[in-house]
N, C-alpha and C positions, 0 to 999 in steps of 0.2 A: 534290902536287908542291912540292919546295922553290926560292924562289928567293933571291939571295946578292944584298942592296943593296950591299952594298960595291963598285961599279965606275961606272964612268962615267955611267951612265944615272941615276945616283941625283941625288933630289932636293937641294937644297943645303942648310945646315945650320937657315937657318931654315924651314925645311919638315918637314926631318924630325927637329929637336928632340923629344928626348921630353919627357914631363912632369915635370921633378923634382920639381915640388914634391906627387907623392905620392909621394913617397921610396923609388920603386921601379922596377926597369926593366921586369917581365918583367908582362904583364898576362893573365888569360883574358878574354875575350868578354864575360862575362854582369859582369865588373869596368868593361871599356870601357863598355858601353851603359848602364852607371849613372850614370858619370860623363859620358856625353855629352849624358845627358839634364838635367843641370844646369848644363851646362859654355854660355859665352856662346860662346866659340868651336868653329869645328867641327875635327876631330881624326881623323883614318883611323888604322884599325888594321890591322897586318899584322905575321900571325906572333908575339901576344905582345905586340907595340912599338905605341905611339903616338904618333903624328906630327901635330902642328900642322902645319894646313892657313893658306898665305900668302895676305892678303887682295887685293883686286881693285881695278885702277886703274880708272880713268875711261873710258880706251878701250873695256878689257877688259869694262866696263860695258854701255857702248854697243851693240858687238859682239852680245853678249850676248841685249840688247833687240831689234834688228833681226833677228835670228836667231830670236827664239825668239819675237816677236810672229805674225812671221809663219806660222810653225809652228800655233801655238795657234789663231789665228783660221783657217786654212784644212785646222785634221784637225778643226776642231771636227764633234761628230756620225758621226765617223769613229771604227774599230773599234783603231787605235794614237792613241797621244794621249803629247803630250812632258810633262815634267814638269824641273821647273827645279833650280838649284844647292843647293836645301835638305835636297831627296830622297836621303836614304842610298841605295846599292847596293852588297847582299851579294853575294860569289862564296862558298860553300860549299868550292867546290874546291880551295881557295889560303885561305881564312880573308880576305880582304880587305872591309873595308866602306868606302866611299870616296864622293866625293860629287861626280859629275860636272857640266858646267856646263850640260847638255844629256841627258837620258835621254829615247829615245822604248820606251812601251812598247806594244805590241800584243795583243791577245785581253784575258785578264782578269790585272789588276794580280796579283802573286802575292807574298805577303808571307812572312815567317818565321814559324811556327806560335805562335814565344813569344815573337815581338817582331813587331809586327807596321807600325813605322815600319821597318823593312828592307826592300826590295823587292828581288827577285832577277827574273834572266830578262830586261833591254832587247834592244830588237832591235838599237837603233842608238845610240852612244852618243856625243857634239859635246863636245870639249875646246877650249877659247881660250888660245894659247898666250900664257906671258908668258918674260921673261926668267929666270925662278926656276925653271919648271918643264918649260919646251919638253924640254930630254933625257931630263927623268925623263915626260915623256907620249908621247915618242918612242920609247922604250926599256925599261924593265921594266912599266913601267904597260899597257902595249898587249901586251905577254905575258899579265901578267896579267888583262890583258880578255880575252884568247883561251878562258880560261877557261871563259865563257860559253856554253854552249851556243847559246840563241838570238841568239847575236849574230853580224848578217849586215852591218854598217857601223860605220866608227870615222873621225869624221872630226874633223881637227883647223886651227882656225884661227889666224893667227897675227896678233897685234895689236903687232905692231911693225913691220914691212910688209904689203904687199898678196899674200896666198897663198893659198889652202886646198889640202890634201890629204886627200883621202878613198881610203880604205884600206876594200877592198870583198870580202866573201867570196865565190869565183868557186865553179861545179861541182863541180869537183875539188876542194873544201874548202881551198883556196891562197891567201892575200889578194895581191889586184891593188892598186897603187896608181897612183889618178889626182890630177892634180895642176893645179889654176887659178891664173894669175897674173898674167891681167888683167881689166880690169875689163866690160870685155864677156863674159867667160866666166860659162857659165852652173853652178853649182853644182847636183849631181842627187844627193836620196838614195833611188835607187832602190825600196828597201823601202817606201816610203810613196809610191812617184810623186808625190814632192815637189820642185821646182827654186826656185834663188833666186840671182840675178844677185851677183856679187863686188861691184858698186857700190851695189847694196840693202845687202847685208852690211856695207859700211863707209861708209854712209853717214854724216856728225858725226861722225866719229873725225880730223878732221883730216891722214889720212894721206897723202901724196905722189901721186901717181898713177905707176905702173910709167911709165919710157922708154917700153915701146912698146905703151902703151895709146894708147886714139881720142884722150886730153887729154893728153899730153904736157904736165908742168911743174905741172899742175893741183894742185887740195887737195879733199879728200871734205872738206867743211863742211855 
């Protein structure tokens, strides 16, 4: 399947800058993972292009950490297990390798035959929005997760307000979105009977408290 960055949903220029300085545009696969494997920064590929991945505020940090502490400690000995922002994931289907800030995977890790730092197959996949990349994870990036066969959750949080939406494969192979946006609301990903409260998640993020949360005017410190 082809898809067309050129439209609203794309990431902004410093995101999807390619690399000039190998003085070329057009990349294959086994050229990328050469270079990502020397390279200090990380770099998604799609379709050929390489695109510099924009680094992470403090919040975004934070966020991060409470989310994915908790994960870790309570799948520990469990048959899905999360695995963090360092973790490449391949789609086959679409040529993307990309580096989510949250991959959980289920059954046995499944890597690429001749690279075997790619993982393919998450069930559930946790993006932390920022201001650079909220539309491009809102919009062709979540296409392109669709891709994914085993993937039955795509949930994205946003670290400039108080929100998460999780976007959830129903029955009928359709995704449903739910959406939390207060701090008593409890976060569920279904797939791993996992819950974690909005005020867990941003806790030390210094964020506002929604209007018409139980604190009104408050600050997550």
């Amino acid at each position: 399947m082809n898809y067309n960055y050129n439209d609203d949903t794309n990431p902004p220029s410093e995101v999807r800058e390619p690399l000039a300085a190998y003085g070329k545009s057009r990349f294959t696969e086994k050229e990328y993972l050469e270079m990502e494997r020397s390279s200090v920064q990380r770099h998604e590929y799609f379709q050929g292009e390489i695109f510099a991945m924009a680094g992470s505020s403090i919040r975004h940090s934070i966020i991060f950490k409470n989310i994915y502490g908790d994960l870790a400690y309570r799948t520990k000995g469990q048959p899905c297990q999360p695995l963090g922002s360092d973790t490449r994931v391949h789609i086959p289907g679409n040529t993307l390798y990309t580096y989510p800030d949250i991959s959980i995977f289920c059954g046995e890790l499944m890597s690429m035959v001749e690279d075997d730092d790619n993982f393919t197959g998450p069930s559930v996949l946790i993006e932390i929005l920022s201001p650079s990349t909220r539309n491009y994870d809102r919009g062709i990036k979540f296409k392109l997760y669709q891709d994914i066969p085993a993937l039955k959750e795509y949930i994205l949080v946003d670290s400039q307000v108080i929100g998460v939406e999780v976007f959830r494969l129903n029955g009928q192979d359709c995704w449903e979105l739910e959406v939390y946006g207060e701090l008593t609301s409890i976060m569920e990903i279904k797939t791993i009977n996992f819950s974690l409260s909005l005020r867990e998640i941003y806790e030390g993020t210094g964020l506002p408290a929604p209007a018409n949360s139980s604190l009104p005017g408050s600050y997550l410190s």
